[in-house]
LUMDREN-732902 format. One record per residue: residue number from 1; residue in three letters; x, y, z of N, C-alpha, C in turn. Coordinates in Angstrom, 1 decimal, padded with zeros to 4 digits, m for minus. Layout:
@seq NUM&type ALA&nX X&nY Y&nZ Z&caX X&caY Y&caZ Z&cX X&cY Y&cZ Z
...
END
This chain:
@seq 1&type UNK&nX 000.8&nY m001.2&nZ 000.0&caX 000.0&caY 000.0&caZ 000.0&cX 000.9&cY 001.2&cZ 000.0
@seq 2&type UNK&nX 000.4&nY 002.3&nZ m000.7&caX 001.2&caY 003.5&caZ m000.8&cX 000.9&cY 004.6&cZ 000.5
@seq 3&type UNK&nX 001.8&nY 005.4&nZ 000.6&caX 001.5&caY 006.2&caZ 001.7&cX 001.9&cY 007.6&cZ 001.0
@seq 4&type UNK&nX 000.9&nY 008.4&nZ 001.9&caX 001.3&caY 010.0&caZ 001.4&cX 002.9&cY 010.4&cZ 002.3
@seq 5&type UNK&nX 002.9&nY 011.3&nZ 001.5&caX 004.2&caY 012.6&caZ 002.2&cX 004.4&cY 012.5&cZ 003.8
@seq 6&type UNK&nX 003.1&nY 012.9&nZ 004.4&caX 002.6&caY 012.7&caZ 006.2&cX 002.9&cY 011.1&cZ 006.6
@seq 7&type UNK&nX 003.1&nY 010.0&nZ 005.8&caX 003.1&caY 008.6&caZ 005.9&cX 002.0&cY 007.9&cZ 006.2
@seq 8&type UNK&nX 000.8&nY 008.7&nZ 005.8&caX m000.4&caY 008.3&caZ 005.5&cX m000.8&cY 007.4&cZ 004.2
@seq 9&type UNK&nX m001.2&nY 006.2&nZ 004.8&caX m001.4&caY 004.7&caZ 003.8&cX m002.5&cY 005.4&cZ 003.0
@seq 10&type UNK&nX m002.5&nY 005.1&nZ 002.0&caX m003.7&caY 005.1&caZ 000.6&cX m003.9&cY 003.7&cZ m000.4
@seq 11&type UNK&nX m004.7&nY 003.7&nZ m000.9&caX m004.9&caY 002.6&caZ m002.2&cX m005.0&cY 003.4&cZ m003.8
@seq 12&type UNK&nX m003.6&nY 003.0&nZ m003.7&caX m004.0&caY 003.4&caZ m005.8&cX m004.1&cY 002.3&cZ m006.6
@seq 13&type UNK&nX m004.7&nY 002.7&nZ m007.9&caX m004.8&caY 001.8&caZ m008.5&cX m004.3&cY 000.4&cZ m008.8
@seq 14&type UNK&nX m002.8&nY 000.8&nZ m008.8&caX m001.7&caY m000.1&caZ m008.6&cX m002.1&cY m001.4&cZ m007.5
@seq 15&type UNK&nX m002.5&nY m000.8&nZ m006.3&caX m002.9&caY m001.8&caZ m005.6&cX m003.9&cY m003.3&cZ m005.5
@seq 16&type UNK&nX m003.7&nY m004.4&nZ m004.9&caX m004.3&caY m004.9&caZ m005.1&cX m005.5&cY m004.5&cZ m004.0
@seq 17&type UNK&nX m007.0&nY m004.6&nZ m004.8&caX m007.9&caY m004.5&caZ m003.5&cX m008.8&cY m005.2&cZ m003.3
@seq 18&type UNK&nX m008.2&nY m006.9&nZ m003.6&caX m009.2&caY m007.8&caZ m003.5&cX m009.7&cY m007.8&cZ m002.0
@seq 19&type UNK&nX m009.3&nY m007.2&nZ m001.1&caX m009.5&caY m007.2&caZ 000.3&cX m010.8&cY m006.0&cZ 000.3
@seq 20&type UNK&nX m010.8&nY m005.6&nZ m000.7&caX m012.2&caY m003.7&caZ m000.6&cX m013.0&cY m004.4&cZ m001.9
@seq 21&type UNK&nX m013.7&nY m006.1&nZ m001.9&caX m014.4&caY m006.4&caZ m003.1&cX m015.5&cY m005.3&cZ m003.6
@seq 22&type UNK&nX m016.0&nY m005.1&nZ m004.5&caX m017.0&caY m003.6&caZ m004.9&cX m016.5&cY m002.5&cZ m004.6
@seq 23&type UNK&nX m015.5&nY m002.2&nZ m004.2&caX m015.5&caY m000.8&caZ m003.2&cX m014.6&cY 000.0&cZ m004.1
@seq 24&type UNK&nX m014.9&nY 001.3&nZ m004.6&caX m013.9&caY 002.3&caZ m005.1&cX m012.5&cY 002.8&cZ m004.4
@seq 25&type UNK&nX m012.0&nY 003.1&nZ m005.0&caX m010.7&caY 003.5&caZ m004.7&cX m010.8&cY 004.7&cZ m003.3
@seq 26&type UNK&nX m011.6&nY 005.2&nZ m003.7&caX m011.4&caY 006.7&caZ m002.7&cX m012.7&cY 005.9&cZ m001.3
@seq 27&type UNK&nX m013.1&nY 005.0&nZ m001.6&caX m013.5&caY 004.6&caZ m000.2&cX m012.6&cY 003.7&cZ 000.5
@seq 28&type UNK&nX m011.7&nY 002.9&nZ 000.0&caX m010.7&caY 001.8&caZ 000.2&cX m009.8&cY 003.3&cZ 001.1
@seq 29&type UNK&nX m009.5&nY 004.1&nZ 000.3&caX m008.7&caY 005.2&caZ 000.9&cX m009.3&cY 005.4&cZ 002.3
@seq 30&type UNK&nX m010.8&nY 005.7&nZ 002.8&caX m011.2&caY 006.4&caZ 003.7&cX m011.5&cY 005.0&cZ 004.8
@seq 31&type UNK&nX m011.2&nY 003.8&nZ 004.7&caX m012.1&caY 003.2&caZ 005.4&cX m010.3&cY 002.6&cZ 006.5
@seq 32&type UNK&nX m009.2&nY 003.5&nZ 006.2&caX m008.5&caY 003.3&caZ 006.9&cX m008.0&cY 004.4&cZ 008.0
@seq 33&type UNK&nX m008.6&nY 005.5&nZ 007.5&caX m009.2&caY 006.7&caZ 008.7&cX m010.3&cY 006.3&cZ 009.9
@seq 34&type UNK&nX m011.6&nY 005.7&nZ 009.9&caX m012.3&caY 005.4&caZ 010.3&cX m011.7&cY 005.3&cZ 012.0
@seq 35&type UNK&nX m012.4&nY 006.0&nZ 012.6&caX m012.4&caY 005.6&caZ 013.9&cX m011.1&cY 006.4&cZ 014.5
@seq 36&type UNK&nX m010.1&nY 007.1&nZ 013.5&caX m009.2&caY 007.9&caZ 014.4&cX m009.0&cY 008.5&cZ 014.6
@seq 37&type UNK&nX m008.2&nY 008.6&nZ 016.1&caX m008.3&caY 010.3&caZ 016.5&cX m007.4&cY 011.4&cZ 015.7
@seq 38&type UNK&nX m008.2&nY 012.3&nZ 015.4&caX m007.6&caY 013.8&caZ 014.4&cX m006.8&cY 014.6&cZ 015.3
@seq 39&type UNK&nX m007.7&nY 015.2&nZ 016.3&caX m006.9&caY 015.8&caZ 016.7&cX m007.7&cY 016.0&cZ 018.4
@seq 40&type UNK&nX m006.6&nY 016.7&nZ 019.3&caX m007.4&caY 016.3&caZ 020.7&cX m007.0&cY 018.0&cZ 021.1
@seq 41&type UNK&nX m007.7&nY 018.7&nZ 022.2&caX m008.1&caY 020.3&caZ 022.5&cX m008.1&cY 020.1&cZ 023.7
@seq 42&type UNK&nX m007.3&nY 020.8&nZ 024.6&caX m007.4&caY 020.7&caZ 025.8&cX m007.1&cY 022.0&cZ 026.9
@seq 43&type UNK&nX m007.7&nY 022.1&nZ 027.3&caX m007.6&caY 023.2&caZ 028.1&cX m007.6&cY 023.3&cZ 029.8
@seq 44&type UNK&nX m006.8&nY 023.8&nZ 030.5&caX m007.1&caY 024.1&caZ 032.1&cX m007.1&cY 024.6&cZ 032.5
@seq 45&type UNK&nX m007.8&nY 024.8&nZ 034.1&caX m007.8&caY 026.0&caZ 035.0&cX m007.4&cY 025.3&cZ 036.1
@seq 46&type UNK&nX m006.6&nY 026.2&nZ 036.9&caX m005.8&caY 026.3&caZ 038.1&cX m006.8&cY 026.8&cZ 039.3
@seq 47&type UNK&nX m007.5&nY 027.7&nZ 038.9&caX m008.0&caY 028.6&caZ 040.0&cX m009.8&cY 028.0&cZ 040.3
@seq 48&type UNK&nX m009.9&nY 027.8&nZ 041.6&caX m011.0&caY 027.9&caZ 042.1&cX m012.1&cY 028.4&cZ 041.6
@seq 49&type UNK&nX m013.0&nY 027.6&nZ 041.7&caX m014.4&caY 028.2&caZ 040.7&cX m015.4&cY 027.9&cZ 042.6
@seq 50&type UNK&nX m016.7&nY 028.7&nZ 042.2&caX m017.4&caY 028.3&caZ 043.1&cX m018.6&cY 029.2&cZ 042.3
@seq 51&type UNK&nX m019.9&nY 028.4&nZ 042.9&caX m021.2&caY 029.0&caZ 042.6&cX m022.5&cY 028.3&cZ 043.7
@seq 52&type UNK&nX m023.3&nY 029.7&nZ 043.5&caX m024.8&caY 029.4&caZ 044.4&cX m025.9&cY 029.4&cZ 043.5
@seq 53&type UNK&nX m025.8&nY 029.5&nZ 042.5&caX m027.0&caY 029.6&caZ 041.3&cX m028.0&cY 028.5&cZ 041.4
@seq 54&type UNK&nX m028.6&nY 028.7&nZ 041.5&caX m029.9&caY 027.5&caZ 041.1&cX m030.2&cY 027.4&cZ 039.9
@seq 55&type UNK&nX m029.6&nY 028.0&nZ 038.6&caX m030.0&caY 027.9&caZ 037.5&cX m028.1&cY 028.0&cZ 037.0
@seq 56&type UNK&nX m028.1&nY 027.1&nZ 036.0&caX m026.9&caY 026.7&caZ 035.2&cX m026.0&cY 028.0&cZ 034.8
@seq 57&type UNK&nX m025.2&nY 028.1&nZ 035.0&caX m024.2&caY 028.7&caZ 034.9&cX m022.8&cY 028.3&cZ 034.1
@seq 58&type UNK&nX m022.0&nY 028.8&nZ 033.3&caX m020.5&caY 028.2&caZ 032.9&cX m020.0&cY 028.7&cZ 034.3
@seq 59&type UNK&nX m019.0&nY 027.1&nZ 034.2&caX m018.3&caY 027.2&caZ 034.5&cX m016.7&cY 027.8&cZ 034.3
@seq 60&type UNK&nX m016.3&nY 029.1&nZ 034.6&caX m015.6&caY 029.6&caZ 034.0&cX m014.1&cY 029.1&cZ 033.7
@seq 61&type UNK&nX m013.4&nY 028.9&nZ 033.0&caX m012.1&caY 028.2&caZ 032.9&cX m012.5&cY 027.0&cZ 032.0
@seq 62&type UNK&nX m013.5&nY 026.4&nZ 032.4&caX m013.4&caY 024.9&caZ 031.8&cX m014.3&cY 025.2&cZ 030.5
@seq 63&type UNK&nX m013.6&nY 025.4&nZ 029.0&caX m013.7&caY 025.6&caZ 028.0&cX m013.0&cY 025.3&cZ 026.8
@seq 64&type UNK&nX m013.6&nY 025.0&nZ 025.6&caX m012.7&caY 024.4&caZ 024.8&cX m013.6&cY 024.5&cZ 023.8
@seq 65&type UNK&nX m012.3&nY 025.1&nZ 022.7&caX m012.3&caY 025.1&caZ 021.2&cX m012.4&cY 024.5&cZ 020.2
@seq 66&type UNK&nX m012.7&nY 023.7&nZ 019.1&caX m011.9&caY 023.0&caZ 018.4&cX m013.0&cY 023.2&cZ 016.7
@seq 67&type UNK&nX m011.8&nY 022.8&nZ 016.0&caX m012.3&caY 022.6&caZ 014.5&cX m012.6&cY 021.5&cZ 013.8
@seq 68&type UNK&nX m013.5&nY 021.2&nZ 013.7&caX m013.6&caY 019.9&caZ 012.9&cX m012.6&cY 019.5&cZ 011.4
@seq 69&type UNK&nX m012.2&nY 018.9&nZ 011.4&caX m011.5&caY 018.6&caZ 010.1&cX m012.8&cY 018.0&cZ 009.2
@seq 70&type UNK&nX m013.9&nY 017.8&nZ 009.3&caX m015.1&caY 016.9&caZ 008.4&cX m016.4&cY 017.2&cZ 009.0
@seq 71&type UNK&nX m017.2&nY 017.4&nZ 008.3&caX m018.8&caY 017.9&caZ 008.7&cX m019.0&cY 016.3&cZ 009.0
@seq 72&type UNK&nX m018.4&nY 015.4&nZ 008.9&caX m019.4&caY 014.0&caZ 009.6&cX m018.5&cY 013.4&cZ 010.5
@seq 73&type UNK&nX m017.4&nY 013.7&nZ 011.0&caX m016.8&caY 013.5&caZ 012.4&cX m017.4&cY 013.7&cZ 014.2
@seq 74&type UNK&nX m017.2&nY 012.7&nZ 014.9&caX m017.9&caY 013.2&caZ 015.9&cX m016.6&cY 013.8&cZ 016.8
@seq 75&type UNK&nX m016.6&nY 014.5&nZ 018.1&caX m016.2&caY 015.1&caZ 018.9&cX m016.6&cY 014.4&cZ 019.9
@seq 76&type UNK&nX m015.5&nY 013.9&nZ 020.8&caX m015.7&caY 013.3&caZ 022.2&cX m015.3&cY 014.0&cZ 023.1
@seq 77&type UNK&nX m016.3&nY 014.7&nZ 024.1&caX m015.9&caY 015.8&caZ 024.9&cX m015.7&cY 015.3&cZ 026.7
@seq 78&type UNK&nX m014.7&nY 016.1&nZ 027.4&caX m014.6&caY 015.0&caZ 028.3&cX m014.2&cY 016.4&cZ 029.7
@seq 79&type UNK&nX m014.9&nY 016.4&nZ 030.6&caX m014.3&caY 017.5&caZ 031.5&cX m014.0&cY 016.4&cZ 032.8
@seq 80&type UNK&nX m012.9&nY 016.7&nZ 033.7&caX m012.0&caY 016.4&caZ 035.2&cX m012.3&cY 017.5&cZ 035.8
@seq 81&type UNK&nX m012.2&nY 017.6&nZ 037.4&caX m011.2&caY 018.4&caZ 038.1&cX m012.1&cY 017.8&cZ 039.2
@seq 82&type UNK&nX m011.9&nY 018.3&nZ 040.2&caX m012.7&caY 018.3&caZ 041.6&cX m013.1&cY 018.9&cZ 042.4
@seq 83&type UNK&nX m014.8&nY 018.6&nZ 043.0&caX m015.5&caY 019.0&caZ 043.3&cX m016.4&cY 018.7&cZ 044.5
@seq 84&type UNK&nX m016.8&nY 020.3&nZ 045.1&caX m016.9&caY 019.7&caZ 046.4&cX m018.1&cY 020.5&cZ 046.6
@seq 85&type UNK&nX m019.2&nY 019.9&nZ 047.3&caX m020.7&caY 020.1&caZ 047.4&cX m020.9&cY 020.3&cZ 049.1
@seq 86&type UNK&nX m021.1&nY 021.7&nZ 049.3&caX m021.3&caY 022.4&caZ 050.5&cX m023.0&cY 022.1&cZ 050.8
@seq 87&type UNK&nX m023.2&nY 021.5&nZ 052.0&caX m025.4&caY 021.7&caZ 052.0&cX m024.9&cY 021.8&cZ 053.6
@seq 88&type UNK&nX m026.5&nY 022.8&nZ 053.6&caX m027.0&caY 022.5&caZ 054.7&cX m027.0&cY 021.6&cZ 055.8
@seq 89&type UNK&nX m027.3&nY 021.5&nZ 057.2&caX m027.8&caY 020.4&caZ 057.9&cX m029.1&cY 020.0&cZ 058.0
@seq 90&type UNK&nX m030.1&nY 020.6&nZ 057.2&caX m031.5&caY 019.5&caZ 057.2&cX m031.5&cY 019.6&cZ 055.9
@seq 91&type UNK&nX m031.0&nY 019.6&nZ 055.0&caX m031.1&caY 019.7&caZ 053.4&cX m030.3&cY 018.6&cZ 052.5
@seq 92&type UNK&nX m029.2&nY 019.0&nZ 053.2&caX m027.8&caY 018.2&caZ 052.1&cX m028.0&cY 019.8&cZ 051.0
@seq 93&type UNK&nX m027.2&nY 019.3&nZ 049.9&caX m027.1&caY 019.5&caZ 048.9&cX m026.9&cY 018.4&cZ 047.4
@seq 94&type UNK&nX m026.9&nY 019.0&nZ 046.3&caX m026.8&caY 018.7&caZ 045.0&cX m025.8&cY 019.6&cZ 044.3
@seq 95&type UNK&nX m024.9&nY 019.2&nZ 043.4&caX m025.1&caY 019.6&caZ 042.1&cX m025.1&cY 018.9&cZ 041.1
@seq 96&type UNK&nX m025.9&nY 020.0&nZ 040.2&caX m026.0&caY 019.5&caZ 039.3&cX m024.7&cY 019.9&cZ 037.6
@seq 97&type UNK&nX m023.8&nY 019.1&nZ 037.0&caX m022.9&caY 019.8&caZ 035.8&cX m023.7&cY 018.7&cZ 034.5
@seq 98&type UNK&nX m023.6&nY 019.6&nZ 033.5&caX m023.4&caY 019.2&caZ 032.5&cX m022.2&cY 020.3&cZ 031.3
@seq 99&type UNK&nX m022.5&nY 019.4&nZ 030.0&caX m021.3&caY 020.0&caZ 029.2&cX m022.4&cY 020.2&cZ 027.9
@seq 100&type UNK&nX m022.6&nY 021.7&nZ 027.7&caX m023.1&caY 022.2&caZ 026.6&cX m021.7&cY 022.7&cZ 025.3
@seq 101&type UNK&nX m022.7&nY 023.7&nZ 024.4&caX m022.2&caY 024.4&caZ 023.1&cX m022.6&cY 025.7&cZ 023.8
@seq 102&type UNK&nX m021.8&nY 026.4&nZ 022.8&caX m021.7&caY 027.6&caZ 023.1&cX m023.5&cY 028.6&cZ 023.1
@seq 103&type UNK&nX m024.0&nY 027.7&nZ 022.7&caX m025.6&caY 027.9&caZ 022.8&cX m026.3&cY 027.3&cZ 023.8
@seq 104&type UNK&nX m025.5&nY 026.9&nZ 025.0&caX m026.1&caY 026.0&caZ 025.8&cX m027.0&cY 024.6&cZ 025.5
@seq 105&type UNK&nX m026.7&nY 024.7&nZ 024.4&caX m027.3&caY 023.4&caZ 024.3&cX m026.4&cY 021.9&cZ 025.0
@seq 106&type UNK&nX m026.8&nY 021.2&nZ 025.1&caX m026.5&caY 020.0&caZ 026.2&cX m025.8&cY 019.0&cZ 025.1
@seq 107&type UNK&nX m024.8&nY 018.3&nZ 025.2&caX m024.4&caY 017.1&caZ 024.4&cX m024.4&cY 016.5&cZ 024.9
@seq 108&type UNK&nX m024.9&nY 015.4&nZ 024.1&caX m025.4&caY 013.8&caZ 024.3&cX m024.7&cY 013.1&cZ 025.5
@seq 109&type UNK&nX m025.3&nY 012.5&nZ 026.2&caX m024.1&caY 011.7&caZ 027.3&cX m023.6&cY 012.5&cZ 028.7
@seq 110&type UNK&nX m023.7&nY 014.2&nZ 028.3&caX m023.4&caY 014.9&caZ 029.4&cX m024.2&cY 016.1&cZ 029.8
@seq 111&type UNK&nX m025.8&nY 015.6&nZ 029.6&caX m026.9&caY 016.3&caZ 029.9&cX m027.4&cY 016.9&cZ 031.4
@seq 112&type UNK&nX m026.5&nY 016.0&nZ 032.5&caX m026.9&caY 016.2&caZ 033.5&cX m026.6&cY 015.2&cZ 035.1
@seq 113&type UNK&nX m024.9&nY 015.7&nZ 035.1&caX m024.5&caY 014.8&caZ 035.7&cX m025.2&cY 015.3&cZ 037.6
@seq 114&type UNK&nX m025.5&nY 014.6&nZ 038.4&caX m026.1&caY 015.0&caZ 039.7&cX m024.9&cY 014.7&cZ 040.8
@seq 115&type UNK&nX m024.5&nY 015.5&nZ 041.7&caX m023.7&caY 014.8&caZ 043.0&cX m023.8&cY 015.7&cZ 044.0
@seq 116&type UNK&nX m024.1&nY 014.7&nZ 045.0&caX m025.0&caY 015.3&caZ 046.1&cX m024.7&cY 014.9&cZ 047.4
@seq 117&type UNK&nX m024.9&nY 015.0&nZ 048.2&caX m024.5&caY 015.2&caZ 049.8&cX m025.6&cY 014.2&cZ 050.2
@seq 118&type UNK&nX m025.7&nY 013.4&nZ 051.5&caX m026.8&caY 013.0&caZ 051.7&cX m027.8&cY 014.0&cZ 052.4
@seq 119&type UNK&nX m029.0&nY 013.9&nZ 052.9&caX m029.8&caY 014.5&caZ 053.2&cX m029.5&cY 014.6&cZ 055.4
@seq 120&type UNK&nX m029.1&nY 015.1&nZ 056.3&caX m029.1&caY 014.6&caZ 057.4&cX m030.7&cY 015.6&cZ 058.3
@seq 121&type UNK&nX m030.5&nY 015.1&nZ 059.4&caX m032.0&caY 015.7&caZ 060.0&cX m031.0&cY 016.6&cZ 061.3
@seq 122&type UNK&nX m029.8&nY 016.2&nZ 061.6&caX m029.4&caY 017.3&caZ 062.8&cX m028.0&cY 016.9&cZ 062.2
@seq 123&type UNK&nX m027.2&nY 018.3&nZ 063.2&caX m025.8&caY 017.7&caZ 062.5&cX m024.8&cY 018.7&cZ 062.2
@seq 124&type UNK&nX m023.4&nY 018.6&nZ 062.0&caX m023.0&caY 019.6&caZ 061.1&cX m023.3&cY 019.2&cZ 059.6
@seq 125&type UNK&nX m023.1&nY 020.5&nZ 058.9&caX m023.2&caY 020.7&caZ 057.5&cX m023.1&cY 019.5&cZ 056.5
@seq 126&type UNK&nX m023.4&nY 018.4&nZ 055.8&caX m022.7&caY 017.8&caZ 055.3&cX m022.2&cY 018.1&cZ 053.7
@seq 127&type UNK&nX m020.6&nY 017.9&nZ 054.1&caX m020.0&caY 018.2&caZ 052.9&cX m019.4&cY 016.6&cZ 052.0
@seq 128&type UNK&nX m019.4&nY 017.2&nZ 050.8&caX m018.7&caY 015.9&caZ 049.9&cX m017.6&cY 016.4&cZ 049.2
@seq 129&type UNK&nX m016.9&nY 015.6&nZ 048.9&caX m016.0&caY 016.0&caZ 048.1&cX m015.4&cY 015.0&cZ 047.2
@seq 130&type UNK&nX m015.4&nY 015.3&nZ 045.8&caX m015.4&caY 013.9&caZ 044.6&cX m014.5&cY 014.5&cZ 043.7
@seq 131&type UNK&nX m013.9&nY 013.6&nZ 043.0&caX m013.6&caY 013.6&caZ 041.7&cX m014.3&cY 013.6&cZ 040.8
@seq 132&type UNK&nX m014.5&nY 014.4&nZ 039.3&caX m015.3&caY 014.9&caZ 038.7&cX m014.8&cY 014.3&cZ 037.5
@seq 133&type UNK&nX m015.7&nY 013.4&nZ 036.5&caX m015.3&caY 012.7&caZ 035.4&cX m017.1&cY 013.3&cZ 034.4
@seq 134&type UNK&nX m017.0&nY 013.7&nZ 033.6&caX m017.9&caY 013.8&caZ 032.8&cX m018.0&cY 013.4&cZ 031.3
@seq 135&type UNK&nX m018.5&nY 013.2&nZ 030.8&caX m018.2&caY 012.6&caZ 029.3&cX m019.0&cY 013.0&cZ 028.6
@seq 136&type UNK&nX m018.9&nY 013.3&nZ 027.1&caX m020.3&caY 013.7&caZ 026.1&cX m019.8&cY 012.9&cZ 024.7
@seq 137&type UNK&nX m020.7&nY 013.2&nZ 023.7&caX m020.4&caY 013.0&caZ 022.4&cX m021.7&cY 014.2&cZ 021.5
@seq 138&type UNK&nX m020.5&nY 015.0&nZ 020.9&caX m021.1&caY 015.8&caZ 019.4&cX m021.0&cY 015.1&cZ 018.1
@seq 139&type UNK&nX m021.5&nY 015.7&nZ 017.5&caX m022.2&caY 015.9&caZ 016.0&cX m022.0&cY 017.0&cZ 015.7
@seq 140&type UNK&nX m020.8&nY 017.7&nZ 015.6&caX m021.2&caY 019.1&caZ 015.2&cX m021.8&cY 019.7&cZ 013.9
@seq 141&type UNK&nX m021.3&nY 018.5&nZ 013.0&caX m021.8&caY 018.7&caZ 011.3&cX m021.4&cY 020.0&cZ 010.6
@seq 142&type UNK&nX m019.9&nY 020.8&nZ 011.0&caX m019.6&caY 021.9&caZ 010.5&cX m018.0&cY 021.6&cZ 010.7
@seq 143&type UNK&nX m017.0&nY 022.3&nZ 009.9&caX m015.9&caY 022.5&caZ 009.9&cX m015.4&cY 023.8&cZ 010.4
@seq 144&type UNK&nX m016.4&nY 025.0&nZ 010.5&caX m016.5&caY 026.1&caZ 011.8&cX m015.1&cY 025.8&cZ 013.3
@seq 145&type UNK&nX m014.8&nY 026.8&nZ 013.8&caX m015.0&caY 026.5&caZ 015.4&cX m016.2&cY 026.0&cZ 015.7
@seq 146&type UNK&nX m016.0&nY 025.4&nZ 017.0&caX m017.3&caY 024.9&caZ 017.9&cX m016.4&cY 025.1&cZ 019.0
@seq 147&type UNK&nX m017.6&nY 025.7&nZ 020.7&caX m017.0&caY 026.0&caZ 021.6&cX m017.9&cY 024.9&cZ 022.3
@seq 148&type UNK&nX m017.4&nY 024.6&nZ 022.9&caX m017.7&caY 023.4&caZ 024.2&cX m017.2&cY 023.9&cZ 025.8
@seq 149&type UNK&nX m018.2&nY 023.8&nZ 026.7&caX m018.1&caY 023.9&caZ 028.0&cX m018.8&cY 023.3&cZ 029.6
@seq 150&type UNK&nX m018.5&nY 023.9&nZ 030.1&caX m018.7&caY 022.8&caZ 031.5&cX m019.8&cY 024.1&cZ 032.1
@seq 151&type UNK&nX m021.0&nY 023.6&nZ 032.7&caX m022.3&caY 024.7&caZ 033.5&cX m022.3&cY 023.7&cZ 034.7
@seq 152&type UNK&nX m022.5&nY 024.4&nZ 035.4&caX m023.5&caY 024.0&caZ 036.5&cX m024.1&cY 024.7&cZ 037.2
@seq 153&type UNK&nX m024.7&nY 024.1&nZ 038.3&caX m025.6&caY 025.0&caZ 039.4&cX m026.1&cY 024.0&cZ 040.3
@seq 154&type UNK&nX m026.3&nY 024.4&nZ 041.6&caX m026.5&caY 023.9&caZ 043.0&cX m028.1&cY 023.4&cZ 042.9
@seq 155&type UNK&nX m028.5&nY 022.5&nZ 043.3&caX m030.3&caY 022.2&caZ 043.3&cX m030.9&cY 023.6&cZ 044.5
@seq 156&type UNK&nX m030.8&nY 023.2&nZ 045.9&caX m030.9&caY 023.6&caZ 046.8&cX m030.4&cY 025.1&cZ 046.8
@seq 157&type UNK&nX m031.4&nY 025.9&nZ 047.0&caX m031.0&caY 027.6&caZ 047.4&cX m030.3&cY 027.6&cZ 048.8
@seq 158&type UNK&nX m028.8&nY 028.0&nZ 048.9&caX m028.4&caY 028.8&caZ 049.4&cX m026.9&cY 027.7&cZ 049.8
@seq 159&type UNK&nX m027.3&nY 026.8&nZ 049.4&caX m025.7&caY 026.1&caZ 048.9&cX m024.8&cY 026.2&cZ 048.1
@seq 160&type UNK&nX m023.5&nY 026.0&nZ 048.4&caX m022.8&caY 026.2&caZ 047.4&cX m021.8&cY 024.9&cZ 047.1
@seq 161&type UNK&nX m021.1&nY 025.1&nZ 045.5&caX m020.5&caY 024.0&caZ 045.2&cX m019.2&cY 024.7&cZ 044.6
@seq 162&type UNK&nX m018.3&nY 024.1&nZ 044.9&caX m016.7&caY 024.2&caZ 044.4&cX m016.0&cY 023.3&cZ 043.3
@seq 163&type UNK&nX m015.7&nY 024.3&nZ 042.0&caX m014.6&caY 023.2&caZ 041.6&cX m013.3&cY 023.7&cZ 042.0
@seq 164&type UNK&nX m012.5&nY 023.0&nZ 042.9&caX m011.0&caY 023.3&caZ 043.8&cX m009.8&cY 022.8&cZ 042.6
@seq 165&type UNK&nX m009.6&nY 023.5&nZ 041.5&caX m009.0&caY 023.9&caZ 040.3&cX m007.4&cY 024.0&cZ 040.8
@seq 166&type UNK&nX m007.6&nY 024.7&nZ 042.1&caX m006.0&caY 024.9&caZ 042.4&cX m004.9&cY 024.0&cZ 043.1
@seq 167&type UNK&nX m006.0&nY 023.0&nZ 043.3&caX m005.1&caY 022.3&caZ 043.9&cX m004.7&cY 020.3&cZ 043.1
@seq 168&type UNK&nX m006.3&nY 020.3&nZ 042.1&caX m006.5&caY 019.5&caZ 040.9&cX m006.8&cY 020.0&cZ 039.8
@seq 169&type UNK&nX m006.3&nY 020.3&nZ 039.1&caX m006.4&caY 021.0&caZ 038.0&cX m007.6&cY 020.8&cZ 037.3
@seq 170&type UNK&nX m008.4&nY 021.5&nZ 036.9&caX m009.7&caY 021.5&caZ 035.6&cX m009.5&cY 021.0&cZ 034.6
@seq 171&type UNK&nX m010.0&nY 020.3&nZ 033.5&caX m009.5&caY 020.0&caZ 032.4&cX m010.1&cY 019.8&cZ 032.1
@seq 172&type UNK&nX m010.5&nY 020.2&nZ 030.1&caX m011.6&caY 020.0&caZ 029.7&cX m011.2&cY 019.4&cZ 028.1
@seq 173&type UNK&nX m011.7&nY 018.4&nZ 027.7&caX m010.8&caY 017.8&caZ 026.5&cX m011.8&cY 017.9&cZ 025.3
@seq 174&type UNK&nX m011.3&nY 018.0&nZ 024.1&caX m012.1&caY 017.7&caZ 022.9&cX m011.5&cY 017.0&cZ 022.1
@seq 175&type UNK&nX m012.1&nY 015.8&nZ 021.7&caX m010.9&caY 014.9&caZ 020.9&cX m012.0&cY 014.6&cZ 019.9
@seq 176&type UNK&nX m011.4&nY 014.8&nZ 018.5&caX m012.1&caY 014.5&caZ 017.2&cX m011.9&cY 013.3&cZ 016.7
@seq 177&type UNK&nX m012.6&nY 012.8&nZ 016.3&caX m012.7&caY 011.1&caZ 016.3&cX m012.7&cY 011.0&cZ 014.2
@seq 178&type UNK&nX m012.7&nY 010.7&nZ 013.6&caX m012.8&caY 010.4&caZ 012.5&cX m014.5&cY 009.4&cZ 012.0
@seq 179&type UNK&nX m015.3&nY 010.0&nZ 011.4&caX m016.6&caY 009.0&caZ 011.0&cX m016.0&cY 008.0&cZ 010.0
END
C-alpha cells in the first residue's frame, strides 16, 4: 500500500484491493481513517471556581475550542477536576454539571450529571467531596470553530458548590474522532 508525504497509507490503482471487493478507490482510501483520533483540545484551570446559582451557569475556565476537520466526524468531549458540594444540615445539597455548546445546548451523554450530599436531620453541615469525570459526544456537522463547555448550578437555594482547580487542576478535552 502506498503512503502519502505525512506517511499516510492510501490505495492506488496499482494496488491490489481484492481485500475492498466492490469498493472504489477513494472509499478503500477512507475506510482506513475510520475511527481515528484527528486531533485532541485541551484546556485548564488552576483557580477555584465556586457558585450558588440554582440555574446553570458556565463554569468559568473549563472551555474548549476545536475545528472539525469533516462535517461527519464526531467530537468526544470529556471534562475532570474536583468537586466539592457544600449543604445545609436538614437539606444536604446537589449539584447538578453538564457539558453544553456555546448555545447551551447540552451534548449527548453529558446532559446532566447530579452529586450530592446525603440528606441529614441534625448535625454539622454535610460536605462531599469527589472527583469529577464527565463525558459527552457531538455531532457538530460543521468544519467552523465549535466552543464546548462545563455549567453548572447547586439544586438547593443557598448552597454552594466548588470546583477546587487549584489544587486539581480542571480540564476540559475535545478529541475529534474520524466518521
Amino acid at each position: 500500500m502506498a503512503t502519502t508525504a505525512a506517511g499516510t497509507p492510501y490505495v492506488e490503482s496499482s494496488d491490489l484491493v481484492a481485500n475492498y471487493p466492490g469498493v472504489s478507490l477513494a472509499l478503500a482510501n477512507h475506510i482506513d481513517t475510520l475511527g481515528k483520533v484527528l486531533q485532541v483540545v485541551r484546556a485548564t484551570d488552576t483557580t477555584n471556581r465556586s457558585t450558588t446559582s440554582t440555574s446553570f451557569v458556565d463554569a468559568t475556565g473549563m472551555t474548549v475550542t476545536i475545528t472539525p476537520s469533516h462535517v461527519d466526524n464526531t467530537v468526544i468531549l470529556i471534562a475532570t477536576g474536583y468537586l466539592l458540594v457544600n449543604g445545609d444540615s436538614g437539606t444536604g445539597s446537589r449539584a447538578i454539571l453538564q457539558i453544553t455548546n456555546a448555545s447551551n445546548t447540552e451534548v449527548s451523554g453529558a446532559q446532566g450529571m447530579t452529586i450530592g450530599t446525603y440528606r441529614y436531620s441534625y448535625g454539622t453541615s454535610p460536605i462531599l467531596d469527589q472527583s469529577l469525570f464527565l463525558m459527552g459526544q457531538a455531532s457538530p456537522a460543521t468544519v467552523s470553530a465549535v466552543t464546548y463547555k462545563l455549567r453548572w448550578k447547586v439544586q438547593e437555594s443557598g448552597n454552594l458548590t466548588e470546583l477546587v482547580n487549584n489544587s486539581n487542576t480542571g480540564q476540559m478535552f475535545a478529541i475529534e474522532v474520524a466518521a
